[in-house]
DOMI-159199 format. One record per residue: residue number from 1; x, y, z of N, C-alpha, C in turn. Coordinates in Angstrom, 2 decimals, decimal comma, padded with zeros to 5 digits. Example, Ala and Ser with C-alpha at 12.3 -4.5 7.8 and 13.67 -1.06 7.14 Angstrom:
BEGIN
R     k       n.x       n.y       n.z      ca.x      ca.y      ca.z       c.x       c.y       c.z
R     1    013,19   -005,69    007,80    012,30   -004,50    007,80    013,20   -003,30    007,80
R     2    012,85   -002,25    007,08    013,67   -001,06    007,14    012,90    000,03    007,87
***
This chain:
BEGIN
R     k       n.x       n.y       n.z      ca.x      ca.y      ca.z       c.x       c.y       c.z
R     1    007,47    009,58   -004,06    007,98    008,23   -003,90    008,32    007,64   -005,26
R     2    009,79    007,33   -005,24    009,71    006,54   -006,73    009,03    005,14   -007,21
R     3    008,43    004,61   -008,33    008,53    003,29   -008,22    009,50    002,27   -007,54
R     4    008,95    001,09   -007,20    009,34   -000,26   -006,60    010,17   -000,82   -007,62
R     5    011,66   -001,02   -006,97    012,58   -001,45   -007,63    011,83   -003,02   -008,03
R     6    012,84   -003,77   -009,01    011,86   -004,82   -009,41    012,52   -006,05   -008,18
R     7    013,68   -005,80   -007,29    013,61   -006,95   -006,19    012,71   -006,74   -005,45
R     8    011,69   -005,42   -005,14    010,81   -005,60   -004,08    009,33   -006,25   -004,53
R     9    009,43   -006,60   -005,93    007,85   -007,04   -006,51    008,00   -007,88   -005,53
R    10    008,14   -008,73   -005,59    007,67   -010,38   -004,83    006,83   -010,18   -004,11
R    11    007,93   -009,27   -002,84    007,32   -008,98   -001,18    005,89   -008,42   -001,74
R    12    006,13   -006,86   -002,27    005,29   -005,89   -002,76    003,57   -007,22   -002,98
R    13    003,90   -008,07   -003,98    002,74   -008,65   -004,55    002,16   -009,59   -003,55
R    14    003,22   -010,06   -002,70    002,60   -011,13   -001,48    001,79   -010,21   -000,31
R    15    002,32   -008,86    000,00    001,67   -008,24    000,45    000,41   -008,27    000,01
R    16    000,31   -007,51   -000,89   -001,68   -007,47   -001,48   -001,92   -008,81   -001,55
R    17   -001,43   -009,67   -002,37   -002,70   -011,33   -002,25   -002,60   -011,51   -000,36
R    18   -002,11   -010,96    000,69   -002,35   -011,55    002,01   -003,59   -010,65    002,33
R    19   -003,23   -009,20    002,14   -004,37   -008,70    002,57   -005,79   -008,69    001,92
R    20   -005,64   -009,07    000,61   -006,71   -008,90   -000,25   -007,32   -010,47    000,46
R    21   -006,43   -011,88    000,70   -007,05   -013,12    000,93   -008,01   -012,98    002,89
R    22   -007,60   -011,80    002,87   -007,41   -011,37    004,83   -006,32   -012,14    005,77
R    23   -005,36   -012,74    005,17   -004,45   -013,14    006,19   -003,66   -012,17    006,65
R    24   -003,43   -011,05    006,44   -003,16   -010,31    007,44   -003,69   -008,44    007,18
R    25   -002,74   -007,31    007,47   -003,38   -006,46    007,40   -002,69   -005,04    006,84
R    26   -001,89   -006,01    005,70   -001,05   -005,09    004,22    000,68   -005,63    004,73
R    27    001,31   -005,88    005,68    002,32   -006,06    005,60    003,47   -004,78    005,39
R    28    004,61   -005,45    005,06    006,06   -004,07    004,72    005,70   -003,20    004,48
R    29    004,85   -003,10    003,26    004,93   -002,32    002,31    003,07   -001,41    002,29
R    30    002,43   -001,82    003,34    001,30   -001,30    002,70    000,87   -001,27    004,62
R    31    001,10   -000,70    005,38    000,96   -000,52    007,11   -000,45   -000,28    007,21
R    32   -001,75   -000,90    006,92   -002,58   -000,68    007,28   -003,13   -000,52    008,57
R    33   -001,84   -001,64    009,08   -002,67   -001,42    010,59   -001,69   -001,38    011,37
R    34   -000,71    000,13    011,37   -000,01    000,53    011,67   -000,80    002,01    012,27
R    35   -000,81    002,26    013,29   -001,80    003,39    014,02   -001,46    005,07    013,66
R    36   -000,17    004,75    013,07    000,13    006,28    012,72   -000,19    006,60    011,55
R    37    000,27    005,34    010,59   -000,60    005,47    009,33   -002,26    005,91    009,22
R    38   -003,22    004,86    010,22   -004,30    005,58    010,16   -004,51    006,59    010,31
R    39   -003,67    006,81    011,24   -004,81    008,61    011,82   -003,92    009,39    011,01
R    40   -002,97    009,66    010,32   -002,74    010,31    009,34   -003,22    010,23    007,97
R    41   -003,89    009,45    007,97   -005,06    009,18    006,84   -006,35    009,84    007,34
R    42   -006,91    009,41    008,39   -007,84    010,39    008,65   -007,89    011,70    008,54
R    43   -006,60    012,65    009,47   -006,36    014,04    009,57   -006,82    014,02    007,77
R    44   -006,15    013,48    006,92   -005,74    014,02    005,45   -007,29    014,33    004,64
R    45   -007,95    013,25    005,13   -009,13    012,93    004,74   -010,20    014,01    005,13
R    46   -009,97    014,34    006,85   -010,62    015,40    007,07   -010,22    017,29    006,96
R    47   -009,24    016,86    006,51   -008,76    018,24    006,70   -008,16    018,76    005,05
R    48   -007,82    017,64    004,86   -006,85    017,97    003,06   -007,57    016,81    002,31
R    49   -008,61    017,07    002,11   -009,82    016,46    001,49   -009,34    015,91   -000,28
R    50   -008,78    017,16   -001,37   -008,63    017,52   -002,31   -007,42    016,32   -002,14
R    51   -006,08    016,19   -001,64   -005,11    015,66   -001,68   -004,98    014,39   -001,47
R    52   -006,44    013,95   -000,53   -006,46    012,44   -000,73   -007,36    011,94   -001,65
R    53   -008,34    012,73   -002,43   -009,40    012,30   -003,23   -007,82    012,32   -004,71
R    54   -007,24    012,78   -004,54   -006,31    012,82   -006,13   -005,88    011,71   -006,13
R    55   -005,40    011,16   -005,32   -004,71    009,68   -004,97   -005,99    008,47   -005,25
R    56   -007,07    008,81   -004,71   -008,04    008,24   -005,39   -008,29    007,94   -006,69
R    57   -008,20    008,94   -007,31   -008,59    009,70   -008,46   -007,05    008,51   -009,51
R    58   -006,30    008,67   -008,99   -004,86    008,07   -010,11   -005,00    006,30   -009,75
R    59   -005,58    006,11   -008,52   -005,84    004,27   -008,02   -006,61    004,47   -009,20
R    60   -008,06    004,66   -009,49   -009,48    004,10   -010,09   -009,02    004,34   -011,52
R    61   -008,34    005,20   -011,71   -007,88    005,57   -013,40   -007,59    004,39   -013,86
R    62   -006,00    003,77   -013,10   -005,40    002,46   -013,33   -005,78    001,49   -012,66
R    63   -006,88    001,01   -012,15   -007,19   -000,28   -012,16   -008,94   -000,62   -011,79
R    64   -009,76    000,63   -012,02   -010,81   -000,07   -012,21   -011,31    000,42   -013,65
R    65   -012,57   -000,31   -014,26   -012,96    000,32   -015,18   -014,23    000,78   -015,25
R    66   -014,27    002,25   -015,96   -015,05    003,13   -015,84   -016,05    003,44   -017,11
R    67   -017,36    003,66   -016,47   -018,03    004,11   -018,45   -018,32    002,95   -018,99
R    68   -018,23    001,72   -018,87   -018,35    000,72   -019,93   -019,27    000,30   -019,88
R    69   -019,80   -000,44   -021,16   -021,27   -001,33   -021,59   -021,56   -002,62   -020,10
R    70   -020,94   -002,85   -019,64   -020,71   -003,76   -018,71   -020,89   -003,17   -017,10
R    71   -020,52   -001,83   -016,63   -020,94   -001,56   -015,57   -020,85   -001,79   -014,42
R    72   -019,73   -002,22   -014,82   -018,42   -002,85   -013,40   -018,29   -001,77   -012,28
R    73   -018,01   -000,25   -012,92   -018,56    000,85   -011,65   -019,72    000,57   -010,82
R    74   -020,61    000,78   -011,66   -022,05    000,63   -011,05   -022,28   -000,64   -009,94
R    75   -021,97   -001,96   -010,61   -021,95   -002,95   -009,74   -021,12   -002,83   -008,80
R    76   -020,28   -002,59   -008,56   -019,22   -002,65   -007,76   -019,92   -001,16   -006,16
R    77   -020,56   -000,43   -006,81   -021,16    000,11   -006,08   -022,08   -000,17   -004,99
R    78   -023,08   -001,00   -005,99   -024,43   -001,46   -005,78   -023,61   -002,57   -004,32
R    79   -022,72   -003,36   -005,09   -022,50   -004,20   -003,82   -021,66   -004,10   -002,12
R    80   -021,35   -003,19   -002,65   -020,33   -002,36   -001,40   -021,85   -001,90   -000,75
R    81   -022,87   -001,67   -001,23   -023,52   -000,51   -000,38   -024,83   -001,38    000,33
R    82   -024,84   -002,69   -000,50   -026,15   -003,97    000,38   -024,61   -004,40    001,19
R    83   -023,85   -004,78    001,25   -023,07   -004,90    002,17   -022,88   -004,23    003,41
R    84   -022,77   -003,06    003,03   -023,16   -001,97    004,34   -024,47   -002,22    005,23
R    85   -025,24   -002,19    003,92   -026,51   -002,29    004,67   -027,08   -003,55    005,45
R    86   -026,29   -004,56    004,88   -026,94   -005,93    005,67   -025,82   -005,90    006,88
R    87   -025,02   -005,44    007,02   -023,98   -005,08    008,44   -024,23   -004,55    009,45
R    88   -025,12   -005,68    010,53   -025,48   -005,05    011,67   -024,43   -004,42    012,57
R    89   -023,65   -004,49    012,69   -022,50   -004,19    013,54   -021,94   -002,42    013,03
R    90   -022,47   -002,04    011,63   -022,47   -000,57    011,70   -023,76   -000,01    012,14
R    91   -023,20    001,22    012,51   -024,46    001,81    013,19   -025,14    002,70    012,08
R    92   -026,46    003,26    012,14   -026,89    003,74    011,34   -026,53    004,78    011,25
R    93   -025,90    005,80    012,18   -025,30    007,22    012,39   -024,16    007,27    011,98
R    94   -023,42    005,78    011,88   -022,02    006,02    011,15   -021,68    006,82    009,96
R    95   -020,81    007,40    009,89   -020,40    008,64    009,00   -019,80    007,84    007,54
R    96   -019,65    008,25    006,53   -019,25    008,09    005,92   -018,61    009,17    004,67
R    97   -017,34    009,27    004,19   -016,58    010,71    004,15   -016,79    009,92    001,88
R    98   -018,13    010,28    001,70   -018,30    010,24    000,31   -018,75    010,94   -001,10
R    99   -018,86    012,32   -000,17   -019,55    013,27   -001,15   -018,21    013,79   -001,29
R   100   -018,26    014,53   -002,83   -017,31    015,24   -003,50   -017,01    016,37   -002,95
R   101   -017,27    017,01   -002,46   -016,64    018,24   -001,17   -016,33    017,85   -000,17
R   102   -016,38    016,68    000,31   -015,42    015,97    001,46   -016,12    015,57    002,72
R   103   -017,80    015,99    002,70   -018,26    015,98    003,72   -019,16    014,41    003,86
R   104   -019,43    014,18    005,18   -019,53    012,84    005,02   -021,53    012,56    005,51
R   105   -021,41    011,75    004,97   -023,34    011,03    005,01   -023,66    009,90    006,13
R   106   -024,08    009,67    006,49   -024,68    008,62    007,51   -024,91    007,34    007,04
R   107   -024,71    006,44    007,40   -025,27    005,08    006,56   -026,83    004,92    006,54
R   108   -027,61    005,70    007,32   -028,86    005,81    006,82   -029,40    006,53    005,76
R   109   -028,13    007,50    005,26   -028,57    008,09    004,24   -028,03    007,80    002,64
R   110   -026,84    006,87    003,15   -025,64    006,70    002,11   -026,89    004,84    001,33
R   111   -027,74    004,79    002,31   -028,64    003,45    001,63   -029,86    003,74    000,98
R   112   -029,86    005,22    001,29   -031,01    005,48    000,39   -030,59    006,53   -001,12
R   113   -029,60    006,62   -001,06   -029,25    007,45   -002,04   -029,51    006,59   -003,24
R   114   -029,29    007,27   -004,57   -029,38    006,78   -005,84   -028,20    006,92   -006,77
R   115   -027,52    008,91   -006,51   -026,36    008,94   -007,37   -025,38    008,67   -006,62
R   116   -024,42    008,15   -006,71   -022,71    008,21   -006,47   -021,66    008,88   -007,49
R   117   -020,99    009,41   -006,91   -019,54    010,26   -007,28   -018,61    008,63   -006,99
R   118   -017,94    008,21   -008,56   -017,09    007,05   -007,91   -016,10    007,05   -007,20
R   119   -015,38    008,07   -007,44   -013,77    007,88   -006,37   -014,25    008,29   -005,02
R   120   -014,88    009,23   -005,07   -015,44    009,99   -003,49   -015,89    008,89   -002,76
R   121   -016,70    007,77   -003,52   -017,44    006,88   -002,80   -016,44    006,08   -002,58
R   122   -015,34    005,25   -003,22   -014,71    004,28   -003,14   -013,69    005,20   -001,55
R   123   -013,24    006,26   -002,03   -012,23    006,80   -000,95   -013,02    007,37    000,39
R   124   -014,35    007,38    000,70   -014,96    007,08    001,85   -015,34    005,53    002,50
R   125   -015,49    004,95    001,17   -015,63    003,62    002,22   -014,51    002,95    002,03
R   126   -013,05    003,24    001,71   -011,70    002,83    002,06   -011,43    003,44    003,69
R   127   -011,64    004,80    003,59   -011,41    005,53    005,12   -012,04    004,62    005,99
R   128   -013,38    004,13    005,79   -014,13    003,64    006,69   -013,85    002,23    007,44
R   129   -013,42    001,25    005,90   -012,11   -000,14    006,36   -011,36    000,37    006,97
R   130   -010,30    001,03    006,87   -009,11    001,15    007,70   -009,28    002,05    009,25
R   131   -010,07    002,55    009,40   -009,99    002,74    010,76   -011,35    002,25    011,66
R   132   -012,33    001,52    010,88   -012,92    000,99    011,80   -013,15   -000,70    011,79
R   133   -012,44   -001,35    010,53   -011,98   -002,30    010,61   -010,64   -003,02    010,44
R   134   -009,99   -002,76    011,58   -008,88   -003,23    011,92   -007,98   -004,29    011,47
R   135   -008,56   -004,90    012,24   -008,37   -006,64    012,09   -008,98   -006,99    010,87
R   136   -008,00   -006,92    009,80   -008,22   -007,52    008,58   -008,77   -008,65    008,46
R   137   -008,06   -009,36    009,39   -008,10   -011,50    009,40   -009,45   -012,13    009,87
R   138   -010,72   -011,04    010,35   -012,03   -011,56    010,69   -012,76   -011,73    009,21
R   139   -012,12   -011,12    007,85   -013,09   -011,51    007,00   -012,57   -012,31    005,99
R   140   -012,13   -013,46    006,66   -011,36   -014,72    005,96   -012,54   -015,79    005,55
R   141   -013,17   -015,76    006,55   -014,13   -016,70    005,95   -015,28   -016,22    005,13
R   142   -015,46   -014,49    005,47   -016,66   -014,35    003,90   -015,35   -014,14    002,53
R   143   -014,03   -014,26    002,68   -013,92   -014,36    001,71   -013,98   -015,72    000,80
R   144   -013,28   -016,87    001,46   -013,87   -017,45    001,06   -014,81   -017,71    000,52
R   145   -016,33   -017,84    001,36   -017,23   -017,85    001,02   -017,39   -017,32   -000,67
R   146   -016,82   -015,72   -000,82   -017,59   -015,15   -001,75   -016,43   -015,64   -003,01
R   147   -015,41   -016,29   -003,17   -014,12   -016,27   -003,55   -013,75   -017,94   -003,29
R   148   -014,64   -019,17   -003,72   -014,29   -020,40   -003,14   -012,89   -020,74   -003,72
R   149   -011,93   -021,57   -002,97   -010,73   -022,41   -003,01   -010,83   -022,82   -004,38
R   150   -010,14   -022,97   -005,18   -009,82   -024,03   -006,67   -008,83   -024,86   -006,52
R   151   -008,23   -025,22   -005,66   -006,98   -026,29   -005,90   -005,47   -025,88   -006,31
R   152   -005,38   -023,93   -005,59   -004,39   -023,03   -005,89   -004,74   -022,57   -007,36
R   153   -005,47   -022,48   -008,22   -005,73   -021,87   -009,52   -006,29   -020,32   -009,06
R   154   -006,02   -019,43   -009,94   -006,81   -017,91   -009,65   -008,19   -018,14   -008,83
R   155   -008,81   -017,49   -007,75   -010,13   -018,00   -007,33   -011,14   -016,14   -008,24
R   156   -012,36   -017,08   -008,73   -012,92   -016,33   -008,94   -014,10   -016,03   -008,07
R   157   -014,75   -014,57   -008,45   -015,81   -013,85   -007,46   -017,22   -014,96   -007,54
R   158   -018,10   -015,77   -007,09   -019,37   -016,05   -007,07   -020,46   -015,42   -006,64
R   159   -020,22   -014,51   -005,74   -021,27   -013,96   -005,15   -022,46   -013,32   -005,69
R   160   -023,41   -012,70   -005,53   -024,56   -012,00   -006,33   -024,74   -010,66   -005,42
R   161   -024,18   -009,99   -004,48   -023,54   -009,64   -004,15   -024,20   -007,97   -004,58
R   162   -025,14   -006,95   -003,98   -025,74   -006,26   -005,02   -026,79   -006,50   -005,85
R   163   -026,76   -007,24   -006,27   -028,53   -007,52   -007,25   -029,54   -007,56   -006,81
R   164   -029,47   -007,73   -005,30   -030,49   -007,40   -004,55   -030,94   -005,49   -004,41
R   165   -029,85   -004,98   -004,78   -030,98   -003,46   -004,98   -031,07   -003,08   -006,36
R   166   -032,15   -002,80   -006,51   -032,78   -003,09   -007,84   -033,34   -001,80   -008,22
R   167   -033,17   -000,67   -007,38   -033,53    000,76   -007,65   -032,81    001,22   -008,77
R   168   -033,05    002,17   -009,58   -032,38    002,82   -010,47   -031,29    003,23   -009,68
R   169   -029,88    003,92   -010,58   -028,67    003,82   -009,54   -027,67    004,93   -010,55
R   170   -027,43    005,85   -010,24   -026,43    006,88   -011,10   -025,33    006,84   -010,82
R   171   -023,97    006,31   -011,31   -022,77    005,89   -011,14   -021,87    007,56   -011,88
R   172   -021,21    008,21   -011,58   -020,51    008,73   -011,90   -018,75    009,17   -012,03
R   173   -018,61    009,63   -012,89   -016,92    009,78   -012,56   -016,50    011,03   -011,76
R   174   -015,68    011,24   -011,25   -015,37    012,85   -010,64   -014,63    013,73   -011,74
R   175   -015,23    014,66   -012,05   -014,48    015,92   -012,80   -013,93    016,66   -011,68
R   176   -012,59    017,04   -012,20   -011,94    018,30   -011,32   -012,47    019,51   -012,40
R   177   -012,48    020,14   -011,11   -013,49    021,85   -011,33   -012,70    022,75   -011,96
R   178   -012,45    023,36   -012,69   -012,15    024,69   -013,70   -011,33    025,40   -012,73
R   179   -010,53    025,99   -012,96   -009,62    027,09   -011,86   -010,40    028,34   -012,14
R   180   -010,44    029,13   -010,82   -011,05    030,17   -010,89   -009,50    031,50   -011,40
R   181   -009,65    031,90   -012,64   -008,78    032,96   -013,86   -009,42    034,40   -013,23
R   182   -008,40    035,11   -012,84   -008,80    036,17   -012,46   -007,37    037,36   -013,55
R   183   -008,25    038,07   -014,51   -007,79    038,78   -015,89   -007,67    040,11   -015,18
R   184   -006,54    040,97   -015,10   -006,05    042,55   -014,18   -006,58    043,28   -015,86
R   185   -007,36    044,27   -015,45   -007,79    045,25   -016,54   -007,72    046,12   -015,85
R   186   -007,35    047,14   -017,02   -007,02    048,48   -016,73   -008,15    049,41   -015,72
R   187   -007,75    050,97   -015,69   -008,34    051,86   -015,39   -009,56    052,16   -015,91
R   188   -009,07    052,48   -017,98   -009,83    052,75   -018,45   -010,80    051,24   -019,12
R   189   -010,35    050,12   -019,17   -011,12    049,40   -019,42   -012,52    049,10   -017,82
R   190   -012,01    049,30   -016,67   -012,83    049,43   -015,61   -014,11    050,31   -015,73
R   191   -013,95    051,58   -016,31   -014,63    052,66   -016,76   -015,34    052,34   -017,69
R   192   -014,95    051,75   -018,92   -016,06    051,30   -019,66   -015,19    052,28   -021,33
R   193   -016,26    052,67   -022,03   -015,20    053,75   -023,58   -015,14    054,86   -023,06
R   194   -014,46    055,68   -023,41   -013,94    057,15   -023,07   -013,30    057,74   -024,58
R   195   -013,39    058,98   -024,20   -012,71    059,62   -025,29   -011,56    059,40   -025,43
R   196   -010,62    059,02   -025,90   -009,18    059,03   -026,86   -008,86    060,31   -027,33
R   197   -007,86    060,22   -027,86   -007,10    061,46   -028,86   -006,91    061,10   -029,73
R   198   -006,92    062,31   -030,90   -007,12    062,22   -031,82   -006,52    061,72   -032,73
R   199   -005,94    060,67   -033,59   -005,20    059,37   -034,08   -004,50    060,58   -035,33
R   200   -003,60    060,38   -035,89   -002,91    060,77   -036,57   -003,25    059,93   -038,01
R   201   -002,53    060,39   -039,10   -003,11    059,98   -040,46   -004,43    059,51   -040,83
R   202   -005,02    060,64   -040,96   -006,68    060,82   -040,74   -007,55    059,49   -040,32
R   203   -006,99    058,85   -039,37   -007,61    058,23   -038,47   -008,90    058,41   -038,16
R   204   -010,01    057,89   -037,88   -011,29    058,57   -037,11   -011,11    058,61   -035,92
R   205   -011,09    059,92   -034,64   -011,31    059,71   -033,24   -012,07    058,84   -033,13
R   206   -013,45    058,23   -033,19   -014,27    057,47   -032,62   -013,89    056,21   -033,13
R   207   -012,74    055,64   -033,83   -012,91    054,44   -034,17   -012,12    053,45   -032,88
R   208   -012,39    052,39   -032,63   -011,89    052,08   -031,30   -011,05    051,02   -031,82
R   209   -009,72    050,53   -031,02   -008,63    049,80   -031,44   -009,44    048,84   -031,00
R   210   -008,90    046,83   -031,76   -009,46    045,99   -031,06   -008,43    045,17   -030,51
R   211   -007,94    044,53   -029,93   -006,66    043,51   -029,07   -007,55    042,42   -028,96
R   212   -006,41    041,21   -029,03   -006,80    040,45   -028,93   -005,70    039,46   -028,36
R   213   -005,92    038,83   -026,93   -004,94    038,41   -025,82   -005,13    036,87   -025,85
R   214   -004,23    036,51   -025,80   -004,24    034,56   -025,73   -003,17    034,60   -024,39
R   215   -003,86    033,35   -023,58   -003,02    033,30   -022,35   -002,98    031,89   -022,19
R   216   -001,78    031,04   -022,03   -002,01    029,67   -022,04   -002,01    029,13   -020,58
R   217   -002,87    028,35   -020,07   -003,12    028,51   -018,73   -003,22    026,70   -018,07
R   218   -001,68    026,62   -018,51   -001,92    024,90   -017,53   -002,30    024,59   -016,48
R   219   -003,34    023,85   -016,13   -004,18    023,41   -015,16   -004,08    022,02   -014,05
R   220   -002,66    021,72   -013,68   -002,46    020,57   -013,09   -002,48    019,91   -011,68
R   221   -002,98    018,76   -011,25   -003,02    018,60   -010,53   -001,95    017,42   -009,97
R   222   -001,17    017,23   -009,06   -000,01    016,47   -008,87   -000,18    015,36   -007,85
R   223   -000,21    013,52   -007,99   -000,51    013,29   -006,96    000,95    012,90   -005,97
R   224    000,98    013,02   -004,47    002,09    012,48   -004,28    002,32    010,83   -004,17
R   225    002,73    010,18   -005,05    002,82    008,73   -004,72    004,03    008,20   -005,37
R   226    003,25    007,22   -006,26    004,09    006,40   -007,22    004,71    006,76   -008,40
R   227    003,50    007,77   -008,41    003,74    008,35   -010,11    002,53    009,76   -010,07
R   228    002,40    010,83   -010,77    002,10    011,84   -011,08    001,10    011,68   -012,07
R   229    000,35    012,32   -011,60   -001,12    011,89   -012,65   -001,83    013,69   -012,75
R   230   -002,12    013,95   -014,12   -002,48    015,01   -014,62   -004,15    015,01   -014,55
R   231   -005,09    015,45   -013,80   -006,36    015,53   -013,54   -006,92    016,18   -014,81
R   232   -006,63    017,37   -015,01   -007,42    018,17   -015,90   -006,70    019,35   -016,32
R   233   -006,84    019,87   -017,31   -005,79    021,31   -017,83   -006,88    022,14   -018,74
R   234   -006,95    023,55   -018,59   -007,24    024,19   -019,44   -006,36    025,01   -020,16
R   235   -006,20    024,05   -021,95   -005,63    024,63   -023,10   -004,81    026,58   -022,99
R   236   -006,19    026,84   -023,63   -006,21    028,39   -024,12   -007,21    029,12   -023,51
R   237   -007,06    030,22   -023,13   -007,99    031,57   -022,81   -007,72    032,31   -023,60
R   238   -008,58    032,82   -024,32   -008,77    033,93   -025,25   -009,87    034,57   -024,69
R   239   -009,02    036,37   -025,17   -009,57    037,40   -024,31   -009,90    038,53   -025,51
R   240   -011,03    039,11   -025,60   -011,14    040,38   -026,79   -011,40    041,66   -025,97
R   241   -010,53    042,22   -026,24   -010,85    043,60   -025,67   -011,34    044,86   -026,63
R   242   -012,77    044,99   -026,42   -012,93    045,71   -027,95   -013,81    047,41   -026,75
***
């Protein structure tokens, strides 16, 4: 998909402040609650796990922040997850698709945990808004609440929102995993040393040649969206064959 020409900002930006305020539920440009969109988010989620966590992976890059003295990951965690938990209306068996191999935890187990994987976590409990809360426009009034009116000026967050769990709490980033390099060696390197022949210009038979192989081995990962985001690459492989 290419970027948004600059006549569609407007729409594009009124979209998110409606859904982000809950007046509605993404609009033109963002079909949240468009039924084909969901369940093709689901299938993706359950089945092409890797392809929707990358899309994850390029959102949290550009617009949350990660690692810092401040701990805006961490919090942002902490409060998504007393939220869950003070939400009678989920069930305790409800699934949740947040571990880094794609498989999903229970909300009885996702409240007792300690570490989080951040994108895994954020892109399970995104899956979890969009197909089991629909109707965007029922959480107008906790936004408010958490987000009071100013008189049309930016509204800022008040809530405390999280500080109520007070357990130690391991926030992490997701690394993409190393490609598995598979190096074709010979016959005789399979075998192990063997005799040679005898080298010309008084060479020693027993002295063994050494090689030395460089293979440059780009490692990319591609997301499909807005823009293309590079996960992880490995440089150089160097190989000694002695």
């Amino acid at each position: 998909m290419l970027d948004p020409q600059e006549s569609m900002m407007k729409t594009i930006k009124s979209n998110v402040f409606n859904f982000k305020t809950c007046k509605n539920t993404g609009g033109t440009y963002f079909p949240f609650g468009d039924v084909d969109a969901r369940t093709t988010f689901d299938i993706r989620v359950k089945t092409d796990y890797r392809k929707a966590l990358t899309a994850m992976l390029a959102f949290i890059d550009g617009f949350i922040d990660t690692g810092g003295s401040t701990k805006k990951d961490e919090r942002l965690v902490r409060a998504l997850i007393e939220l869950i938990n003070i939400d009678d209306s989920i069930m305790n068996d409800q699934l949740f698709y947040i571990r880094e191999d794609g498989k999903a935890v229970t909300k009885s187990e996702l409240i007792i945990a300690s570490e989080f994987c951040l994108q895994p976590f954020l892109l399970g409990i995104w899956h979890f808004v969009l197909l089991y809360r629909k109707d965007n426009t029922v959480g107008r009034e906790t936004y408010d609440d958490w987000c009071p009116p100013r008189g049309g000026a930016e509204r800022l967050y008040t809530s405390t929102l999280g500080e109520r769990i007070t357990k130690p709490m391991c926030v992490y980033v997701y690394k993409a995993p190393a490609p598995c390099i598979e190096v074709e060696t010979t016959d005789e390197e399979q075998m192990g040393e063997f005799d040679g022949p005898i080298l010309e210009n008084n060479s020693s038979p027993n002295i063994k040649e050494t090689t030395q192989q460089t293979i440059n081995l780009p490692f990319i990962f591609n997301q499909s969206g807005n823009n293309n985001v590079q996960i992880g690459n490995v440089d150089t492989l160097t190989i000694n064959n002695s």
